[in-house]
Short mmCIF file of the C-alpha atoms (twelve columns), coordinates in Angstrom:
data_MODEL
# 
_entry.id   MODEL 
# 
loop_
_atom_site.group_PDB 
_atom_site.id 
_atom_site.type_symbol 
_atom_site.label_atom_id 
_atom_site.label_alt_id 
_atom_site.label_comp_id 
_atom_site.label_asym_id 
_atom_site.label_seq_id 
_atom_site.Cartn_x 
_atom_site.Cartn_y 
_atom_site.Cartn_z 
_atom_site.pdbx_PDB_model_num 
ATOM 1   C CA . UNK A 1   3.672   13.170  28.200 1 
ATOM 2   C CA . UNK A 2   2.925   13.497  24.338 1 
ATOM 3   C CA . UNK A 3   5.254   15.665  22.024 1 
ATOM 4   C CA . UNK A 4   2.952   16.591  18.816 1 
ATOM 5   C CA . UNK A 5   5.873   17.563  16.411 1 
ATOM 6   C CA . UNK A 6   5.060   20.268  13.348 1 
ATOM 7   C CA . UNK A 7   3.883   19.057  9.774  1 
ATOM 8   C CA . UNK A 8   7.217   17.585  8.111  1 
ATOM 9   C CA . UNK A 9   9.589   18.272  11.005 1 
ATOM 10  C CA . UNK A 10  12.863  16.746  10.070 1 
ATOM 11  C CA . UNK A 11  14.128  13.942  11.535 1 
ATOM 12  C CA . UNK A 12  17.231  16.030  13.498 1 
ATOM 13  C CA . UNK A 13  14.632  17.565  14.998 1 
ATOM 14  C CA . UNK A 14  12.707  14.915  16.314 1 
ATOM 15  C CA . UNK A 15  15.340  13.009  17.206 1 
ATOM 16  C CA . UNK A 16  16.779  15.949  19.719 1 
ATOM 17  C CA . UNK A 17  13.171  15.812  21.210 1 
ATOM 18  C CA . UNK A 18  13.769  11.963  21.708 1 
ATOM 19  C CA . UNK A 19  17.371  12.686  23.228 1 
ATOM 20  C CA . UNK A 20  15.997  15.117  25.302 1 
ATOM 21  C CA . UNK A 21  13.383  12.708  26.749 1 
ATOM 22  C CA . UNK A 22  15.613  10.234  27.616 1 
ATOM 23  C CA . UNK A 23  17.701  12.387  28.794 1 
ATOM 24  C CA . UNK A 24  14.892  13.435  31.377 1 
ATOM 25  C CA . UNK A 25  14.311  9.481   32.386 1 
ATOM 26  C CA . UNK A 26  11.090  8.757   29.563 1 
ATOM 27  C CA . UNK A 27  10.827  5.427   27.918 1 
ATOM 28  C CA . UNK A 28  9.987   6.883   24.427 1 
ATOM 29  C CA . UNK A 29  7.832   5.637   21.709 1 
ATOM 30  C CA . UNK A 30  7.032   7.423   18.247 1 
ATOM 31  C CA . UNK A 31  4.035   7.174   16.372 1 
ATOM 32  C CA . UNK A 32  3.719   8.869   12.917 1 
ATOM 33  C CA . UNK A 33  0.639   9.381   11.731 1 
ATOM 34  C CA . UNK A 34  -0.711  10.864  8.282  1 
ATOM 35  C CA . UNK A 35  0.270   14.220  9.372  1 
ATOM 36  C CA . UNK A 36  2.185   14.766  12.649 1 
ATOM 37  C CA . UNK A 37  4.744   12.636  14.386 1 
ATOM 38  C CA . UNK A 38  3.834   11.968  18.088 1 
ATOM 39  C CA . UNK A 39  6.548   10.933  20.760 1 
ATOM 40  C CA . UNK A 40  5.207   9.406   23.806 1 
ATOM 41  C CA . UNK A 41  7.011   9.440   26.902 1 
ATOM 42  C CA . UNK A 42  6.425   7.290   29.618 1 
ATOM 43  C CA . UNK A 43  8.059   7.953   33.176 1 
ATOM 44  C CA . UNK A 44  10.216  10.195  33.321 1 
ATOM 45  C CA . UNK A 45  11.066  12.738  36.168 1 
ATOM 46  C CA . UNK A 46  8.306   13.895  38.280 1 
ATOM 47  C CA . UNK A 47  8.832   17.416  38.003 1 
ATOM 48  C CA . UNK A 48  9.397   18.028  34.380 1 
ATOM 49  C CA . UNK A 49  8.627   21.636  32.620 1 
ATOM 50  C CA . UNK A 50  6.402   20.940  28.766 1 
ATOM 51  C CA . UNK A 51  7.094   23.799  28.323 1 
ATOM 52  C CA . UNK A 52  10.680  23.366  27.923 1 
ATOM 53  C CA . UNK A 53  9.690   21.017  25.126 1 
ATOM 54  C CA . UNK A 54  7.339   23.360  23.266 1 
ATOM 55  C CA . UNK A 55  10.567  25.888  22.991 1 
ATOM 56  C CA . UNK A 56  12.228  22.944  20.693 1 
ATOM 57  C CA . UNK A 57  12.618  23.083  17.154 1 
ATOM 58  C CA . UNK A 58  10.055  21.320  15.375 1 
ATOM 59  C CA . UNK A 59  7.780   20.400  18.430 1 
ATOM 60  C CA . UNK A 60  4.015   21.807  17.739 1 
ATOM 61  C CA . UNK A 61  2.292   21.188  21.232 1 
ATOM 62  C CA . UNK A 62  2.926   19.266  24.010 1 
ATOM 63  C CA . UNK A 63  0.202   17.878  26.327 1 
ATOM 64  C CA . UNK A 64  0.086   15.928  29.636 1 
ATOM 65  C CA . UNK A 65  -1.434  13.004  29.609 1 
ATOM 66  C CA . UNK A 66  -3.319  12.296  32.600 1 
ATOM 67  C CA . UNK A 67  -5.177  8.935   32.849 1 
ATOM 68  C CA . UNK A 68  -3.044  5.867   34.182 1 
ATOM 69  C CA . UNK A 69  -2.306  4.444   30.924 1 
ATOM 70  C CA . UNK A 70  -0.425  6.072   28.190 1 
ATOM 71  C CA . UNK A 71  0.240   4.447   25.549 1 
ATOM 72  C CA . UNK A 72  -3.441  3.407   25.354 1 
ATOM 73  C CA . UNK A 73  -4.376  6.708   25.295 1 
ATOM 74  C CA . UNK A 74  -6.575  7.819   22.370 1 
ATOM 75  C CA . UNK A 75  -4.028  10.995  22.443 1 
ATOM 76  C CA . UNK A 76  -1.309  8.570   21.597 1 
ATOM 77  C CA . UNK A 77  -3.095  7.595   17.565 1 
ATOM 78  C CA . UNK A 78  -5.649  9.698   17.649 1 
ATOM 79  C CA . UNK A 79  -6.482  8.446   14.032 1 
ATOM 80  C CA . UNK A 80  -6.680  4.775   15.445 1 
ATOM 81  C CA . UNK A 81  -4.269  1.801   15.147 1 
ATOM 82  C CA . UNK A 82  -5.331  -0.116  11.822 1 
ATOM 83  C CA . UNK A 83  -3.338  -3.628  12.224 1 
ATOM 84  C CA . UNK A 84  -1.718  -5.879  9.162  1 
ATOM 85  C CA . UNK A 85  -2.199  -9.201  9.481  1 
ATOM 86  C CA . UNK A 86  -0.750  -10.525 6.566  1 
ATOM 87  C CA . UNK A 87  -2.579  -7.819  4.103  1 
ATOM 88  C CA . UNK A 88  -5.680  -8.260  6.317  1 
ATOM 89  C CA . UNK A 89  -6.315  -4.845  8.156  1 
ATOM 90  C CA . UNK A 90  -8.020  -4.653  11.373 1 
ATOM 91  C CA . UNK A 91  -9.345  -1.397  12.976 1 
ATOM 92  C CA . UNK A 92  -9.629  0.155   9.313  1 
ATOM 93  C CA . UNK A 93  -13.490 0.661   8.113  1 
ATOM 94  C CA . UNK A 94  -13.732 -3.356  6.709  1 
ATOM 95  C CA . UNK A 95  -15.579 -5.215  9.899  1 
ATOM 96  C CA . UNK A 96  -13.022 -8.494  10.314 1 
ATOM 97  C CA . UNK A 97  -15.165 -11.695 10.867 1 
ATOM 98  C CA . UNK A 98  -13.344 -14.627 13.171 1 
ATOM 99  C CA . UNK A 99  -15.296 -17.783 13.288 1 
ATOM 100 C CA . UNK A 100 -14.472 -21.472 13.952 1 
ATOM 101 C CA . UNK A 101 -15.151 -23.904 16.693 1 
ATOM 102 C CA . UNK A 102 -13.986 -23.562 20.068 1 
ATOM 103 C CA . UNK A 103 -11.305 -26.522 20.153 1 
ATOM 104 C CA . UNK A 104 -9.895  -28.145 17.417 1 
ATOM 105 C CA . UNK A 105 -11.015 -31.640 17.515 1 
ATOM 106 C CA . UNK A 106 -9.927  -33.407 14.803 1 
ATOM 107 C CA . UNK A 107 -9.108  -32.918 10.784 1 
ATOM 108 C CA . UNK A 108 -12.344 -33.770 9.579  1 
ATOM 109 C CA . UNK A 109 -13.834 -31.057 12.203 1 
ATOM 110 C CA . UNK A 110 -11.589 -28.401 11.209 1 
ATOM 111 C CA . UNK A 111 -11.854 -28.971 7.747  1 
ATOM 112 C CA . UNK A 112 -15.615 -28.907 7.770  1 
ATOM 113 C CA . UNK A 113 -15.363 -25.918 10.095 1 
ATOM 114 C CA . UNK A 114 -12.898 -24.210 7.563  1 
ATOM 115 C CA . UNK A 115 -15.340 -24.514 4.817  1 
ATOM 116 C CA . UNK A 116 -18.130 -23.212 6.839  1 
ATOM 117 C CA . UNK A 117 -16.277 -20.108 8.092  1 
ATOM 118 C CA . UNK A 118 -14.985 -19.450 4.741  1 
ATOM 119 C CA . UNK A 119 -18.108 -19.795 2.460  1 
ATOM 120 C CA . UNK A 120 -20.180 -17.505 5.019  1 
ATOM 121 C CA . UNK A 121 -17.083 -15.172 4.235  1 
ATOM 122 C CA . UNK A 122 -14.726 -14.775 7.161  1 
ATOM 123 C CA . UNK A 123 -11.394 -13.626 6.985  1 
ATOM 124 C CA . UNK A 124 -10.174 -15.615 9.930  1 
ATOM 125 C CA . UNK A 125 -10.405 -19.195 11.402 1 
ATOM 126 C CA . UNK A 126 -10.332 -19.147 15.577 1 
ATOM 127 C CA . UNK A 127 -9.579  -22.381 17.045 1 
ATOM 128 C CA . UNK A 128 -8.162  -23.420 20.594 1 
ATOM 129 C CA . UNK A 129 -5.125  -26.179 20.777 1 
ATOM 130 C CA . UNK A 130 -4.873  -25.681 24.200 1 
ATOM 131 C CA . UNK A 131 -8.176  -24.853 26.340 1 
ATOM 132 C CA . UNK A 132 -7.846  -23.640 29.453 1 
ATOM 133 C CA . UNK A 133 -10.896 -25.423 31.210 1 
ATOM 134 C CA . UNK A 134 -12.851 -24.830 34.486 1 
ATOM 135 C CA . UNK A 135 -12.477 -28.761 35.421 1 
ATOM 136 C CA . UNK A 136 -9.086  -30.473 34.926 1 
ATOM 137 C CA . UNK A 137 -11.127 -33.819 33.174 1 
ATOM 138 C CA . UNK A 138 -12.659 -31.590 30.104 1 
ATOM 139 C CA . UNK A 139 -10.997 -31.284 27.191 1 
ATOM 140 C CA . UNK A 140 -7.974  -29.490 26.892 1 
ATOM 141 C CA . UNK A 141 -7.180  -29.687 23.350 1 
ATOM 142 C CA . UNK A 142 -4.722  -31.170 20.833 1 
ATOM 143 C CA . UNK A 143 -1.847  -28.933 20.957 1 
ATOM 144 C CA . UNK A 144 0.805   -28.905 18.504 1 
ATOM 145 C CA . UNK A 145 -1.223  -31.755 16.597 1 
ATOM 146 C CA . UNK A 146 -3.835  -29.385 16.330 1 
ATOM 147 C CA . UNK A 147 -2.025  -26.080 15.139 1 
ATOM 148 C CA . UNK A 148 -0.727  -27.897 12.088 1 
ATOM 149 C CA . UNK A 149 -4.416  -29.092 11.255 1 
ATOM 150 C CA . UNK A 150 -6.108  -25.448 12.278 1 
ATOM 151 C CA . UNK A 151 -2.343  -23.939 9.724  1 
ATOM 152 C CA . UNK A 152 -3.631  -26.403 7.145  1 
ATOM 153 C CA . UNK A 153 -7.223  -26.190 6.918  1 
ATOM 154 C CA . UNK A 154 -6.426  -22.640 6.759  1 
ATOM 155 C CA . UNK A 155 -4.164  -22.462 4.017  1 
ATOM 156 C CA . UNK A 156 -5.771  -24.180 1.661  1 
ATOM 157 C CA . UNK A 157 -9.006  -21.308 1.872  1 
ATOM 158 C CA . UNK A 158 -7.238  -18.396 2.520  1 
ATOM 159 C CA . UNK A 159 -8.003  -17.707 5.998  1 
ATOM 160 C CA . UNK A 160 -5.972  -16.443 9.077  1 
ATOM 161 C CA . UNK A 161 -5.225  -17.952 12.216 1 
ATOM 162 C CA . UNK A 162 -6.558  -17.160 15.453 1 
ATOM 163 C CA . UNK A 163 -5.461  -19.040 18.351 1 
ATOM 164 C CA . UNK A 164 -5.428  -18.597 22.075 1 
ATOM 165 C CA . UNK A 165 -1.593  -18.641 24.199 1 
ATOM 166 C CA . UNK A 166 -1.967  -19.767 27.900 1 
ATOM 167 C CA . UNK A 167 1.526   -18.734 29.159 1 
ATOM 168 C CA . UNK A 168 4.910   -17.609 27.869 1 
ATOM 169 C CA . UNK A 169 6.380   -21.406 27.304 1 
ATOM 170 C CA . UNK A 170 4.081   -21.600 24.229 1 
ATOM 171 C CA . UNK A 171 4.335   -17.946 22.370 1 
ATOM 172 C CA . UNK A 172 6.639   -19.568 20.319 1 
ATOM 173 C CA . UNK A 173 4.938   -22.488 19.334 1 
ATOM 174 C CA . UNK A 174 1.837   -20.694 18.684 1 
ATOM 175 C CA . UNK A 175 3.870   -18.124 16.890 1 
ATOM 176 C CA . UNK A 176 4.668   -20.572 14.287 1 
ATOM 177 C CA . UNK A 177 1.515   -21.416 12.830 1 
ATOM 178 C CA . UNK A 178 -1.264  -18.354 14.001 1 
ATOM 179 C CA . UNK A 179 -1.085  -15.076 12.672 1 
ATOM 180 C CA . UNK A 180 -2.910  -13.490 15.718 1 
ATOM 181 C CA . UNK A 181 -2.294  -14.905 19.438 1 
ATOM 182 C CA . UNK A 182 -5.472  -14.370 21.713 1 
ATOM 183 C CA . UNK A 183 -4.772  -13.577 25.194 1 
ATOM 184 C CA . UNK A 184 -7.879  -15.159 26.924 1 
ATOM 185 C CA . UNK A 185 -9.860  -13.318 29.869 1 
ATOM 186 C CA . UNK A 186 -8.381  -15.525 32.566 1 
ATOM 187 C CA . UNK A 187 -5.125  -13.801 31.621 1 
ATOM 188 C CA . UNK A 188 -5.756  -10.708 31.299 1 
ATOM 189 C CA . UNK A 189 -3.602  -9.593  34.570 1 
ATOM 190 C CA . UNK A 190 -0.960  -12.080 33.726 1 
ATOM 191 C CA . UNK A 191 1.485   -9.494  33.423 1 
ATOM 192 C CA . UNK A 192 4.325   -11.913 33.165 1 
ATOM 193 C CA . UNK A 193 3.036   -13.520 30.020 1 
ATOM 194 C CA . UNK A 194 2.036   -9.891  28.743 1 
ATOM 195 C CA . UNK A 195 5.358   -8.759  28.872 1 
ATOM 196 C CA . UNK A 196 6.597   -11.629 26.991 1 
ATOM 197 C CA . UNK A 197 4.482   -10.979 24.605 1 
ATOM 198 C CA . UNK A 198 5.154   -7.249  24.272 1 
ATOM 199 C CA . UNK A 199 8.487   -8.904  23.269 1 
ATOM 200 C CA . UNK A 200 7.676   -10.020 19.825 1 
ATOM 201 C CA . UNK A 201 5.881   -8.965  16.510 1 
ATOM 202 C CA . UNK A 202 2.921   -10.635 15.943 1 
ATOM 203 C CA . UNK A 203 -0.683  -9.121  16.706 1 
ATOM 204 C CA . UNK A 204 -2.409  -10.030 19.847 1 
ATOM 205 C CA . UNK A 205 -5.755  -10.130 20.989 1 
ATOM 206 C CA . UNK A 206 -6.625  -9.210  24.397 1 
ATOM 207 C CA . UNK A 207 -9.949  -10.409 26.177 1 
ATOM 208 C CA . UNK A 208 -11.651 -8.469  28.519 1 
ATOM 209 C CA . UNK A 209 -11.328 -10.495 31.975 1 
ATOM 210 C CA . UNK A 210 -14.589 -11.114 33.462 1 
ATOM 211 C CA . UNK A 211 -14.882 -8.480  35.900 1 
ATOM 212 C CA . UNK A 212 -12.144 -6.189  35.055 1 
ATOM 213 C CA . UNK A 213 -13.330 -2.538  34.640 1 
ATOM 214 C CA . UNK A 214 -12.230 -1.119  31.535 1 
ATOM 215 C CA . UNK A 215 -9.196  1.190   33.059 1 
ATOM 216 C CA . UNK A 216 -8.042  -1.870  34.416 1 
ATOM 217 C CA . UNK A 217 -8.505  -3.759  30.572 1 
ATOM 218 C CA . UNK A 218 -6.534  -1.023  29.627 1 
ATOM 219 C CA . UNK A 219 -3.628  -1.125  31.566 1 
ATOM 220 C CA . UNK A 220 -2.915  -4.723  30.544 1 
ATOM 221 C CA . UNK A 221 -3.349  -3.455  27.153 1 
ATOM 222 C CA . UNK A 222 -0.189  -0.474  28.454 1 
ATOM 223 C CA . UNK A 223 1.849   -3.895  29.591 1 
ATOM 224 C CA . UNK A 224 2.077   -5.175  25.520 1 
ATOM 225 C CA . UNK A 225 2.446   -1.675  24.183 1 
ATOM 226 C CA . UNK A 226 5.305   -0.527  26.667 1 
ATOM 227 C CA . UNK A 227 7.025   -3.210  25.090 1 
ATOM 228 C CA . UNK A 228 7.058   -2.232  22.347 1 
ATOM 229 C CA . UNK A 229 4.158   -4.131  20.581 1 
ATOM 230 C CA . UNK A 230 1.648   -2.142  19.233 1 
ATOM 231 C CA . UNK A 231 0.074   -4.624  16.940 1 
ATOM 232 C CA . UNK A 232 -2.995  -5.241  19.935 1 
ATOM 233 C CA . UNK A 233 -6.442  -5.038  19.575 1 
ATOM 234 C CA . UNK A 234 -9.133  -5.763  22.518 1 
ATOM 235 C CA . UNK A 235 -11.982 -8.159  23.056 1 
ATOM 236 C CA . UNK A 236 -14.989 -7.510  24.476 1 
ATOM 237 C CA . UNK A 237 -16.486 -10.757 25.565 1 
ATOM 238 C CA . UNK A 238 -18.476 -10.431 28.581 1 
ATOM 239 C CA . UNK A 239 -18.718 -9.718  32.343 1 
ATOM 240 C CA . UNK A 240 -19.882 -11.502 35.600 1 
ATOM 241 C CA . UNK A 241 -22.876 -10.158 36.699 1 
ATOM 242 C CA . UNK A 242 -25.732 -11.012 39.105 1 
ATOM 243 C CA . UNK A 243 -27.728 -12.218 35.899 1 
ATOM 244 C CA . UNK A 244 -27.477 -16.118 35.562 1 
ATOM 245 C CA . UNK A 245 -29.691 -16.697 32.581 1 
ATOM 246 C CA . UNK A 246 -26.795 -15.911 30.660 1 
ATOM 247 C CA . UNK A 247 -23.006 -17.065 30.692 1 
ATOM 248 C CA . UNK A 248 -22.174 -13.334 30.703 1 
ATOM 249 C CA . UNK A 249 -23.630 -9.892  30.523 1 
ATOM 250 C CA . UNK A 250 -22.452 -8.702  27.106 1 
ATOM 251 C CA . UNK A 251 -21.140 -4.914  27.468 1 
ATOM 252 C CA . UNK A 252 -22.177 -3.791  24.442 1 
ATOM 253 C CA . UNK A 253 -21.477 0.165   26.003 1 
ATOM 254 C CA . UNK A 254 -17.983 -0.849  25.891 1 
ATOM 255 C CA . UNK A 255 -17.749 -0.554  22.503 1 
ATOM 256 C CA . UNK A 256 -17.677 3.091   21.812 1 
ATOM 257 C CA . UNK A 257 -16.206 3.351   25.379 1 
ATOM 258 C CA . UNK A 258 -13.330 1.890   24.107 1 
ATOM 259 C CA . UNK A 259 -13.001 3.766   21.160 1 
ATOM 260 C CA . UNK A 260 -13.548 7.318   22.949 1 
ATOM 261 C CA . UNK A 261 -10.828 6.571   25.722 1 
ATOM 262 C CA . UNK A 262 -8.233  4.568   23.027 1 
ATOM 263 C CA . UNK A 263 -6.958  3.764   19.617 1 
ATOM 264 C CA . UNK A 264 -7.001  0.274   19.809 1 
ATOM 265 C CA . UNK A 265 -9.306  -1.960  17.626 1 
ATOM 266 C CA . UNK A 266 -11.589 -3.748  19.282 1 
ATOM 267 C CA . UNK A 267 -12.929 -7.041  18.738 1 
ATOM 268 C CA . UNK A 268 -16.266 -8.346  20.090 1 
ATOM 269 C CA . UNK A 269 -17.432 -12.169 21.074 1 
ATOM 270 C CA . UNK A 270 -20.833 -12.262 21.545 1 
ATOM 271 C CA . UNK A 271 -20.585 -16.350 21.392 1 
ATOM 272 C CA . UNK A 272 -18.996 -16.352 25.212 1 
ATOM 273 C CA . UNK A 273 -20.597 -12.835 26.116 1 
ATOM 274 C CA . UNK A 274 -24.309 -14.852 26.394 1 
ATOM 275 C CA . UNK A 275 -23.248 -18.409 25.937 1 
ATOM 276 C CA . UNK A 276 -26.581 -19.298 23.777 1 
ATOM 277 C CA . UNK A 277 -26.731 -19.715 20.311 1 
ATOM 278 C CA . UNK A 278 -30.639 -17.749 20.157 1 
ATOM 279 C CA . UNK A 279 -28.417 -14.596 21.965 1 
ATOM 280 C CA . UNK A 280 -25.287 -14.900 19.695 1 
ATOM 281 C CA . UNK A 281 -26.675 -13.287 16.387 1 
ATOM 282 C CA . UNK A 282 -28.915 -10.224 18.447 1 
ATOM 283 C CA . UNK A 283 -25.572 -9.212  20.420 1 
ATOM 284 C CA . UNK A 284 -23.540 -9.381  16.692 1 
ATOM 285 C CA . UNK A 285 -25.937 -7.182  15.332 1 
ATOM 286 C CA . UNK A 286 -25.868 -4.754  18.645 1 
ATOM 287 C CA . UNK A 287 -22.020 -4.930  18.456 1 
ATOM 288 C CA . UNK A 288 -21.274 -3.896  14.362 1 
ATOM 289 C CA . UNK A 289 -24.157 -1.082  15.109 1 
ATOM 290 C CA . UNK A 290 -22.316 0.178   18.131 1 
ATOM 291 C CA . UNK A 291 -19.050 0.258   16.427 1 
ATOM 292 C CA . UNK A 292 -17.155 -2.920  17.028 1 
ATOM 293 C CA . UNK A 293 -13.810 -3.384  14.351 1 
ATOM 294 C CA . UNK A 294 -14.102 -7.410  14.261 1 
ATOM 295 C CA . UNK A 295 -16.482 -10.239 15.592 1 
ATOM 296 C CA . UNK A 296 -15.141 -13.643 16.719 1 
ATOM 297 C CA . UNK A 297 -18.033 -16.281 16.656 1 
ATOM 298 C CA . UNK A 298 -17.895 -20.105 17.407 1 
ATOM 299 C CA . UNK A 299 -19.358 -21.782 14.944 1 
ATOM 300 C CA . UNK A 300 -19.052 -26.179 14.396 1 
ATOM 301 C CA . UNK A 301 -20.692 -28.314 11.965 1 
ATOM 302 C CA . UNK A 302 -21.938 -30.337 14.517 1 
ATOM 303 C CA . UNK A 303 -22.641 -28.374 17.760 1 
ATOM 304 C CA . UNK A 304 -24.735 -30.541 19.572 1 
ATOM 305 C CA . UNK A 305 -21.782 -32.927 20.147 1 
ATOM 306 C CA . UNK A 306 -18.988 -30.925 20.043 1 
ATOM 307 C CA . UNK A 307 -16.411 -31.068 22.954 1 
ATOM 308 C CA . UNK A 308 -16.462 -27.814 23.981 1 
ATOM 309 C CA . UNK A 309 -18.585 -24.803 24.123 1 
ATOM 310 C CA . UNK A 310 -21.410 -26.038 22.046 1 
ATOM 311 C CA . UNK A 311 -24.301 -24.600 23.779 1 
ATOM 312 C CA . UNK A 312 -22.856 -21.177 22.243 1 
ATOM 313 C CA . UNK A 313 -22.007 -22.345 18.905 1 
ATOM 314 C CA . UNK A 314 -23.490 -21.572 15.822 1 
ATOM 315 C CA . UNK A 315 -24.998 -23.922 13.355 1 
ATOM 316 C CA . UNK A 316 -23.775 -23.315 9.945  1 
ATOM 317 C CA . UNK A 317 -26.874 -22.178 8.444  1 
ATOM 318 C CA . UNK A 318 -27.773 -19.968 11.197 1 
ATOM 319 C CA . UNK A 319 -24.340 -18.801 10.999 1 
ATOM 320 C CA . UNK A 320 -24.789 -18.289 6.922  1 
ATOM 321 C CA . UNK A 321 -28.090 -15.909 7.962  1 
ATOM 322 C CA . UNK A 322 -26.150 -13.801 10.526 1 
ATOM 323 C CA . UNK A 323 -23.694 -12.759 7.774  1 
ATOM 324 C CA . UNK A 324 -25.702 -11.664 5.378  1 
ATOM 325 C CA . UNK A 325 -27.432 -9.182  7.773  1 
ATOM 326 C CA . UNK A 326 -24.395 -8.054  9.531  1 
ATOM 327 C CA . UNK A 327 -23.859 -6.809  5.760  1 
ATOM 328 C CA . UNK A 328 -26.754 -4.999  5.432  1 
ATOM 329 C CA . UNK A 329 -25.826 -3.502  9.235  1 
ATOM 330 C CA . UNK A 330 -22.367 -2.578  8.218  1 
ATOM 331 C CA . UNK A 331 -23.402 -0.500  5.314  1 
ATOM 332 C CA . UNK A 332 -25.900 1.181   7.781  1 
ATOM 333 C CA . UNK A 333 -23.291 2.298   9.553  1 
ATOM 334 C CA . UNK A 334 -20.676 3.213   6.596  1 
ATOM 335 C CA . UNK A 335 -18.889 0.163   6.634  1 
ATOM 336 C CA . UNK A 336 -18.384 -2.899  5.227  1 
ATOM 337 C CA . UNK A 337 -17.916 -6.983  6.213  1 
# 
């Protein structure tokens, strides 16, 4: 249920309608936007009256609110959720670029990589310490070792931190030195590590798994806001299809899917949504033009021997080119990168 309360309602007021939610067995969560202040209540008895509600003081309208998740809801923000990382918003009309190589390799890779990423004009490095790989003899990153290089390289251009979190015995380690925590697609049902994360205060990003349907993206997304952590933006980055000339099928539709059914930002990752360089910069362009809040791109100074992912990266130059027409895309669209 969502309790719209009037144009500067006091806060008595609101917080009888909280008391009285509880009251009635709702986990409550308040939202204030730039006008109204929006209590949503998730639970609750099965027979409940709104209309009990809508005789409150300071309560404007009260609505049901039908689809499986709630909190999710576009009803819930219906402005949108605009995210701070760090004075970097994401979900506001500024198109966030995330580039970097897959896996951190070593200092002089992620030093050349930050320099890349940065001159081309991201906001924010991405960079896996631990990969979670099809075979157990690939490369499974540096951990730890490679968080402090990924935190330096970083810091010394300005850039944010994007890294990926496998399960719950390393949210705090990753916490540490990455603003944003990327829940991969392989865990997008692990609702044990997504309520661990809806735990703690630092944005996540939540991939798309590869054949989840987007109610079901959705309710994983409901596991990290019922927690309390609304700092969560999605990822679109791909879906197993019959077609094998590409890694994925990129779901470009579920764009402004997304942002018709929720508030959430969303992020899109055209590098493992085709999984060929030539198809990376196309799908970019298709994703700012249908609407995406943020791109996350592998890019690596020296793809054709990196040790992951390199079919998909970028090479700096081609990477350089890309930008400067997502620019050019972005204004097309009244925005900006």
């Amino acid at each position: 249920m969502l309790v719209v309360m009037q144009q500067g309602a006091e806060e008595a007021q609101i917080q009888k309608v909280i008391d009285r939610l509880t009251e009635d067995g709702f986990d409550v969560h308040r939202s204030t936007g730039t006008i109204h202040t929006l209590l949503g209540g998730v639970g609750g008895k099965e027979q409940f009256d709104p209309a009990l509600f809508e005789q409150m003081d300071g309560v404007k309208e009260v609505h049901r609110i039908v689809s499986p998740y709630k909190l999710a809801a576009k009803a819930f923000r219906p402005e949108g959720t605009v995210i701070n990382v760090g004075g970097l918003e994401i979900g506001g009309n500024n198109i966030v670029t995330m580039a970097g190589p897959c896996s951190v390799e070593n200092r002089d890779q992620i030093e050349r990589s930050a320099d890349i990423v940065a001159e081309g004009g991201a906001q924010v490095i991405r960079g896996g310490a631990f990969k979670p790989r099809s075979s157990p003899y690939s490369f499974q990153g540096l951990g730890e070792e490679g968080l402090q290089m990924m935190r330096e390289a970083a810091d010394r251009r300005g850039l944010k931190v994007i890294s990926e979190v496998m399960d719950s015995t390393q949210i705090t380690l990753l916490s540490t030195y990455a603003d944003i925590l990327q829940v991969g697609a392989r865990n997008m049902q692990n609702f044990n590590l997504l309520r661990e994360l809806s735990k703690i205060r630092k944005p996540i990003m939540l991939k798309r798994g590869p054949s989840a349907t987007i109610e079901e993206w959705l309710l994983s997304a409901e596991y990290i806001l019922a927690g309390g952590n609304y700092d969560l933006m999605l990822c679109e980055r791909g879906i197993r299809t019959f077609e094998t000339y590409t890694r994925n099928t990129f779901d470009v539709s579920a764009i402004p899917v997304v942002h018709k059914l929720s508030h959430l930002p969303i992020i899109a990752d055209p590098s493992h949504g085709t999984g060929r360089r030539d198809q990376v910069p196309p799908m970019a362009r298709a994703a700012v033009a249908a609407g995406a809040d943020g791109l996350i791109m592998e890019v690596h100074h020296d793809p054709d021997h990196a040790l992951s992912d390199g079919a998909q990266s970028m090479y700096p130059p081609q990477y350089w080119e890309l930008m400067k027409q997502l620019r050019l895309i972005a204004a097309a669209v009244g925005r900006s990168i």
